[in-house]
DSSP file (Angstrom, degrees, kcal/mol; ACC not computed):
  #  RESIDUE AA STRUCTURE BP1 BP2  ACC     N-H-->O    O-->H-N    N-H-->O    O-->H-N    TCO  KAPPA ALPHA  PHI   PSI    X-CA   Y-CA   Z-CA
    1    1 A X              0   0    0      0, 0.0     2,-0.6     0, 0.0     0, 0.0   0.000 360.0 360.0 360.0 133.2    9.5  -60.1  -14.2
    2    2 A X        -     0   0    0      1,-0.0     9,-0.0     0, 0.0     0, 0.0  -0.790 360.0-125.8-102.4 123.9    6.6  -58.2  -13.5
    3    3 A X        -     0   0    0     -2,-0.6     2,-0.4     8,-0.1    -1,-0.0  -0.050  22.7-165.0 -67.3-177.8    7.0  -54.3  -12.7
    4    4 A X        -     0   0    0      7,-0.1     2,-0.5     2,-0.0    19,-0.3  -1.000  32.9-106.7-167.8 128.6    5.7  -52.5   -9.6
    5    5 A X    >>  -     0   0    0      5,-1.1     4,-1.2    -2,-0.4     2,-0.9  -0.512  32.9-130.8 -75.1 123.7    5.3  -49.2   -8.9
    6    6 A X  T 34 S+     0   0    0     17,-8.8     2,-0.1    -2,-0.5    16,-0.1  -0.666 101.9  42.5 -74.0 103.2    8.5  -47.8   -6.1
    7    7 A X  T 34 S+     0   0    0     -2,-0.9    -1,-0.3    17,-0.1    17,-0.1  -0.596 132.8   6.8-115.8 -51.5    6.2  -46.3   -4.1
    8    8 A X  T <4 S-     0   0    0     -3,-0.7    -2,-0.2     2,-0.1    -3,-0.1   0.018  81.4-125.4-142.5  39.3    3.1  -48.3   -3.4
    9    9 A X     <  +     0   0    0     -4,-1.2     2,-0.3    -5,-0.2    -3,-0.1   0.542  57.2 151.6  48.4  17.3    4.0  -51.7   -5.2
   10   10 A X        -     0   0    0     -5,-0.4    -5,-1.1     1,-0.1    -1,-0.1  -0.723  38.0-150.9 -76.8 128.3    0.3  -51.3   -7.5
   11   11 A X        +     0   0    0     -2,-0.3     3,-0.3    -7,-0.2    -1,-0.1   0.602  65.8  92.6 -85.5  -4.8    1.2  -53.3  -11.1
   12   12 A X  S    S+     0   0    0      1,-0.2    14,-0.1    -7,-0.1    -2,-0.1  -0.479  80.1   3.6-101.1-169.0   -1.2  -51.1  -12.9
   13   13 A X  S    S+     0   0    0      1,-0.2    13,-2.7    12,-0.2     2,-0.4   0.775  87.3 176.8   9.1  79.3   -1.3  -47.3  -15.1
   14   14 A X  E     -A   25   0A   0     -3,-0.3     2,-0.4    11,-0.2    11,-0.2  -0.936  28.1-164.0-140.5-168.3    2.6  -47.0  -14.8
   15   15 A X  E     -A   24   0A   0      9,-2.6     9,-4.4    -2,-0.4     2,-0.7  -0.896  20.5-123.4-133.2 153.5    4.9  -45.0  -15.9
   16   16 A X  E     -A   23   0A   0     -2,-0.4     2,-1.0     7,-0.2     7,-0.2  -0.699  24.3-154.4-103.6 108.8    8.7  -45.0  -16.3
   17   17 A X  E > > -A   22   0A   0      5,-2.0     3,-2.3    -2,-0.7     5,-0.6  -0.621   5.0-161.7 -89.6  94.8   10.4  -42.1  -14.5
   18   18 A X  G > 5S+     0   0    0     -2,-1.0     3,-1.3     1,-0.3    -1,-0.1   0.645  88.8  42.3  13.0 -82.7   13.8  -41.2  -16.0
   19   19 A X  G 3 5S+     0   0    0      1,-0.2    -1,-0.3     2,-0.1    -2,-0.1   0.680 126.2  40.5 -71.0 -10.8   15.6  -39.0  -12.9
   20   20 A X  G < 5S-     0   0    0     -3,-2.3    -1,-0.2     2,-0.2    -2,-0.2   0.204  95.0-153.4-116.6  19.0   14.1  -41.9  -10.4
   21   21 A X  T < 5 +     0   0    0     -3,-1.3    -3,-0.2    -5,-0.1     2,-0.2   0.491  59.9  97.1  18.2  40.7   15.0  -44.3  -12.9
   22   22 A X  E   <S-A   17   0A   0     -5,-0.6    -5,-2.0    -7,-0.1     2,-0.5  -0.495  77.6-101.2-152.2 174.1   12.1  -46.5  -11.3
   23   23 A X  E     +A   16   0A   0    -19,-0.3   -17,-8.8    -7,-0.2     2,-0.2  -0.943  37.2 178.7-126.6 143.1    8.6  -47.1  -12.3
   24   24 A X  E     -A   15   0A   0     -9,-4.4    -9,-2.6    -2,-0.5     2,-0.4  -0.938  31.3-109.6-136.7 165.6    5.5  -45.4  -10.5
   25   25 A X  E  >  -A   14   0A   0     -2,-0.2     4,-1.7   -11,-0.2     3,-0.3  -0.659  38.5-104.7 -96.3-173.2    2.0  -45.5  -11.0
   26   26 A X  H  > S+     0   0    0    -13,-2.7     4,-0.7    -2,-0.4     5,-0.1   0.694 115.6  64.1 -67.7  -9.1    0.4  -42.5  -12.4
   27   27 A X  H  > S+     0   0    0    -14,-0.4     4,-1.7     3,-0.1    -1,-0.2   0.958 107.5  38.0 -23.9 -92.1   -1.0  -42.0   -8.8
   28   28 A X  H  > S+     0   0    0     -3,-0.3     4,-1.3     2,-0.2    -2,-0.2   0.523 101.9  64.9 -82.4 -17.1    1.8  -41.5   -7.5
   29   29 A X  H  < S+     0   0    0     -4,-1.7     5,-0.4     2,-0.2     6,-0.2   0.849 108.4  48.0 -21.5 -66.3    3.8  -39.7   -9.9
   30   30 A X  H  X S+     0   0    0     -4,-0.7     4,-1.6    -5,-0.2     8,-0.3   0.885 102.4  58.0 -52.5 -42.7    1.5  -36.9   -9.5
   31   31 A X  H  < S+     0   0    0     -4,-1.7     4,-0.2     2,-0.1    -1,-0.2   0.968 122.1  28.5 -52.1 -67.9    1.6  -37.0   -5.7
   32   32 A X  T >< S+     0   0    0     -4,-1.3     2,-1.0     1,-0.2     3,-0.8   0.640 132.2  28.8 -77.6-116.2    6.0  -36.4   -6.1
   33   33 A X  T 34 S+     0   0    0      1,-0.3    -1,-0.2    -4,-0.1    -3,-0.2  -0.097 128.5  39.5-102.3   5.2    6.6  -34.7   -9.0
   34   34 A X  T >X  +     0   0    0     -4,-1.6     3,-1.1    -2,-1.0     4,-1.0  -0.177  69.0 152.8-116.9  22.8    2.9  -32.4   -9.1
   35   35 A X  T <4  +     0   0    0     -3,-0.8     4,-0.2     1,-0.3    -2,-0.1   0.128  60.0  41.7 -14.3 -16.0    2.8  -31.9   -6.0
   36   36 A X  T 3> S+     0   0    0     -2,-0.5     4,-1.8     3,-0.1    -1,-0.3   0.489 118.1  47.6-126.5 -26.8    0.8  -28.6   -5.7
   37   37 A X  H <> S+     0   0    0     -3,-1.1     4,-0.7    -7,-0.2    -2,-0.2   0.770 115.3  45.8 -71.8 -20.0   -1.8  -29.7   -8.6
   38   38 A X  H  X S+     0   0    0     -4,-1.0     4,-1.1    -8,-0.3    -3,-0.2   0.752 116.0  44.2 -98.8 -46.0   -2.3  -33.1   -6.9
   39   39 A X  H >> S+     0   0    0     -4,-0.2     4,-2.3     2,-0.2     3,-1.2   0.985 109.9  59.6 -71.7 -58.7   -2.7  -31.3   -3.3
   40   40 A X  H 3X S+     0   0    0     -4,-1.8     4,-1.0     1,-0.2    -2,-0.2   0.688 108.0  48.5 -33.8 -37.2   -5.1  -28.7   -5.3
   41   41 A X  H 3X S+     0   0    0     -4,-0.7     4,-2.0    30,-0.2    -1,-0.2   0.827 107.9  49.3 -43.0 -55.8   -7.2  -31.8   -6.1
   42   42 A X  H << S+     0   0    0     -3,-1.2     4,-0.5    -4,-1.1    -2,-0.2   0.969 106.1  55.8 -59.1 -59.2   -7.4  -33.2   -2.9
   43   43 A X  H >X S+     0   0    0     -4,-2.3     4,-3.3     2,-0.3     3,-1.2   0.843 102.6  55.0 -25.3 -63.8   -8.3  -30.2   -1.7
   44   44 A X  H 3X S+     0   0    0     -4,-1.0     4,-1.8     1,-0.3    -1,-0.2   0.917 111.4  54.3 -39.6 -47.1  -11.6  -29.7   -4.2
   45   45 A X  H 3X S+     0   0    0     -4,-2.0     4,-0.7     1,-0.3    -1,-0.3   0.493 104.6  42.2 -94.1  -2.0  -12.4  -32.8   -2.9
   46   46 A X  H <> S+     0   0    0     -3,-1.2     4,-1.6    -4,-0.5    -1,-0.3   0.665 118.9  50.2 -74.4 -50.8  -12.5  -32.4    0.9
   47   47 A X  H  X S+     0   0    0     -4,-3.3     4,-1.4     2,-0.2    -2,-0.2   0.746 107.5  52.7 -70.5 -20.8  -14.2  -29.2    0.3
   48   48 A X  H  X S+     0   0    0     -4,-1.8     4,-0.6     2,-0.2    -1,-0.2   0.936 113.0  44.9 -43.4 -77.0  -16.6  -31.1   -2.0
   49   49 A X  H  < S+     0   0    0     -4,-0.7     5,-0.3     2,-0.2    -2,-0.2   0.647 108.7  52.3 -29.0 -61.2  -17.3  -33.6    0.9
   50   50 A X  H  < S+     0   0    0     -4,-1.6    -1,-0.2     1,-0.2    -2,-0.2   0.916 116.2  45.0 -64.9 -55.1  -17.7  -30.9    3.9
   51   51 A X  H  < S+     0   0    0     -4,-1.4     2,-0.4    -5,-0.2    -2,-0.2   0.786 116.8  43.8 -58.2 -34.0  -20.6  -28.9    1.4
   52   52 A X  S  < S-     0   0    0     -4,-0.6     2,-0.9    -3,-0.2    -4,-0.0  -0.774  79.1-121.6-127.4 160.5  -22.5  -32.1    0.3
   53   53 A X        -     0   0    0     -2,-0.4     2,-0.7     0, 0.0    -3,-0.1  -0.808  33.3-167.3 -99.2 106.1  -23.9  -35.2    1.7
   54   54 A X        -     0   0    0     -2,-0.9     5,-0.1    -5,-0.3    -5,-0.0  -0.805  10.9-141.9 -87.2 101.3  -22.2  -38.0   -0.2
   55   55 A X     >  -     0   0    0     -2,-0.7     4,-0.7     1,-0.1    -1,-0.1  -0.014  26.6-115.7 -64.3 177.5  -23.6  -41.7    0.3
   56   56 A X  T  4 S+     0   0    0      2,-0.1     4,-0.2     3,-0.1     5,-0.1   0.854 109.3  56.7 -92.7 -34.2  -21.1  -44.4    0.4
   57   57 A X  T >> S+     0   0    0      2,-0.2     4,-3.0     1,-0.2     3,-1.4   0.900 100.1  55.4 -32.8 -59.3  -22.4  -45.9   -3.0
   58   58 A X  H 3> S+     0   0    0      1,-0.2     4,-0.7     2,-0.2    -1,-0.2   0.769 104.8  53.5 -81.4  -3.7  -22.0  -43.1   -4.8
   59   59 A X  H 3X S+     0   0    0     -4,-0.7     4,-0.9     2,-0.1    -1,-0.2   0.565 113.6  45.5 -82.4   1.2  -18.1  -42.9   -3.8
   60   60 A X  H <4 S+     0   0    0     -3,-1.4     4,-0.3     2,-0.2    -2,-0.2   0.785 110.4  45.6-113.1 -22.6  -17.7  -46.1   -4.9
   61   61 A X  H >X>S+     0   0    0     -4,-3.0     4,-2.4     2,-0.2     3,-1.2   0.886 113.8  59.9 -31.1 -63.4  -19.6  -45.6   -8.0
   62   62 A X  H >X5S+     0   0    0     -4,-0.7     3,-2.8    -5,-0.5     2,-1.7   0.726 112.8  36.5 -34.2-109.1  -17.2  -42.1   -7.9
   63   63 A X  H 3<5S+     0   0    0     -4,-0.9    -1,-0.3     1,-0.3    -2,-0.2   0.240 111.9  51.9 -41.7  -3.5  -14.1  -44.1   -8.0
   64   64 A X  H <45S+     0   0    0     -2,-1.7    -1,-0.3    -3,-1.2    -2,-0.2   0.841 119.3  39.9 -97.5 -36.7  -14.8  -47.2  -10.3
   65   65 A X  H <<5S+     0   0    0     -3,-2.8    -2,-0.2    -4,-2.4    -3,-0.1   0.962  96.5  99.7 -85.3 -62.3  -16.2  -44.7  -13.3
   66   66 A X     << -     0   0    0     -4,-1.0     2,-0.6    -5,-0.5    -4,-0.0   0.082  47.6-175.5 -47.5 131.1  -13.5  -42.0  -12.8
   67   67 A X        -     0   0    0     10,-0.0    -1,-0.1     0, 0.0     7,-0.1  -0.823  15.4-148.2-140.3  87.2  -10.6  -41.7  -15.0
   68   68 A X        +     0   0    0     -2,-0.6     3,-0.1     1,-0.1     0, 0.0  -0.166  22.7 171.4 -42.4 162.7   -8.0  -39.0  -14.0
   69   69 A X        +     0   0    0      1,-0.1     2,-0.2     0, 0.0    -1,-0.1  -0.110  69.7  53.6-136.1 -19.6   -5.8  -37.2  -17.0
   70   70 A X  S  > S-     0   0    0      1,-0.2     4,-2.1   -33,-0.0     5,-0.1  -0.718  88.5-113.9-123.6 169.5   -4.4  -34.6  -14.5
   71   71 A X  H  > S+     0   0    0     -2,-0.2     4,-2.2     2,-0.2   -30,-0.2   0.736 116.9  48.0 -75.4 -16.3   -2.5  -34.3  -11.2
   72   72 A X  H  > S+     0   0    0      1,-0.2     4,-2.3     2,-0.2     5,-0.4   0.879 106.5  51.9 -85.9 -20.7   -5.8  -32.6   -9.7
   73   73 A X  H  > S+     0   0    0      2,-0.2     4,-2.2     1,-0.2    -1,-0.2   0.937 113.8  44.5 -86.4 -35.6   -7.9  -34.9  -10.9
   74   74 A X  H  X S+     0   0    0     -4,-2.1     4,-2.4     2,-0.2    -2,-0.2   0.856 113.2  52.0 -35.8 -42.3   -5.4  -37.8   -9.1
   75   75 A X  H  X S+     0   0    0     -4,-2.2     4,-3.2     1,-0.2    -2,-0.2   0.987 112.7  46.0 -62.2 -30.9   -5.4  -35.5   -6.2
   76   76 A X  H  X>S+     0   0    0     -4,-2.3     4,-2.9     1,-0.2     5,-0.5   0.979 118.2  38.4 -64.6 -34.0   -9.6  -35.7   -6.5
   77   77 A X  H >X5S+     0   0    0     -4,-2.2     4,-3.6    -5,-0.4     3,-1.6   0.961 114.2  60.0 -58.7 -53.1  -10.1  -39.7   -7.0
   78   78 A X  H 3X5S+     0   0    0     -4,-2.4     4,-2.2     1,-0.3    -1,-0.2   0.851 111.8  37.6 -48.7 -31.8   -7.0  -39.8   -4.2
   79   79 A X  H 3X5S+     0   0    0     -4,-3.2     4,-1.9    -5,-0.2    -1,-0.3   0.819 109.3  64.5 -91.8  -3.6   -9.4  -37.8   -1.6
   80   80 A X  H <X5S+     0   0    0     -4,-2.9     4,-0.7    -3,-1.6    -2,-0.2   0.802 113.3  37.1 -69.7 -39.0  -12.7  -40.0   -3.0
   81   81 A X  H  X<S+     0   0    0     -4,-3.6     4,-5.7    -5,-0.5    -1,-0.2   0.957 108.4  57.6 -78.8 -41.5  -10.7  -42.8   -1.5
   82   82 A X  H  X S+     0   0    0     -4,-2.2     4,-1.7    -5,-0.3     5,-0.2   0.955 111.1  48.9 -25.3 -84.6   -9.4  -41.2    1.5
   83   83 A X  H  X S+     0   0    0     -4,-1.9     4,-1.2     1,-0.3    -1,-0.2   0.652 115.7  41.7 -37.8 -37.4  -13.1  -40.5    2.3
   84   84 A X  H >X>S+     0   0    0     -4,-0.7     3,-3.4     2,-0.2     4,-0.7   0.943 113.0  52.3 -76.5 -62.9  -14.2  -43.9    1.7
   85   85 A X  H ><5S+     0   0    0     -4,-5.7     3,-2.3     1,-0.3    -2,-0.2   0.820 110.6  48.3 -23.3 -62.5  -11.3  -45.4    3.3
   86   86 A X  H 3<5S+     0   0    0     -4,-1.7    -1,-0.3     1,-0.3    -2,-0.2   0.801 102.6  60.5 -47.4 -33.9  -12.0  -43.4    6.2
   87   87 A X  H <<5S-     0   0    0     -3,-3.4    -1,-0.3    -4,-1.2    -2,-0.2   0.575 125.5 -96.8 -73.7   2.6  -15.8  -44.4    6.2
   88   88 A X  T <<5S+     0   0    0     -3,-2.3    -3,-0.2    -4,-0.7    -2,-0.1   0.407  83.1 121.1 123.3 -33.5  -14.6  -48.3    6.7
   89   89 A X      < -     0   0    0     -5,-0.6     2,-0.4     1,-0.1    -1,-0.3  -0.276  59.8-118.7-100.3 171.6  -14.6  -49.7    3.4
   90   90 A X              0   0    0      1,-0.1    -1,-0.1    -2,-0.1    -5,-0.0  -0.766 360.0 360.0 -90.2 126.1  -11.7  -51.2    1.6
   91   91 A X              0   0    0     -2,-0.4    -1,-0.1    -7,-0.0    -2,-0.0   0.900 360.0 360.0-140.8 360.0  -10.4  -49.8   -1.7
């Protein structure tokens, strides 16, 4: 049986949470249970966005290379997608 993460059903980077007795990915971990470093990410990165002119290459460049370790750095890749998403693409 292949695991799944309970929130947004992605089979990769997870991790076994204990009190939710469930699997999440590291994503989504951050999002619930870092919740103010993960928003603090997001943040960086909308404020990022509004100051610079960002091509759509180089957010997808952004996101392929980037490899979070923290909940802010989940929160950043999580608004690097946002931002794409929003522009149209699929990600």
């Amino acid at each position: 049986m292949s695991r799944k993460c309970a929130c947004c059903d992605t089979h990769n980077d997870l991790t076994f949470v204990s009190n939710a007795d469930d699997y999440y990915c590291m994503s989504c971990y951050y999002e619930a249970y870092h919740r103010f470093n993960f928003e603090y990410g997001t943040s960086k990165c909308e404020e990022y966005l509004e100051d610079n002119v960002v091509s759509d290459e180089i957010l997808r460049n952004a996101i392929e290379v980037f490899e979070p370790s923290t909940a802010s750095q989940y929160g950043y890749l999580y608004g690097l997608k946002s931002e794409l998403e929003n522009r149209g693409y699929r990600v």
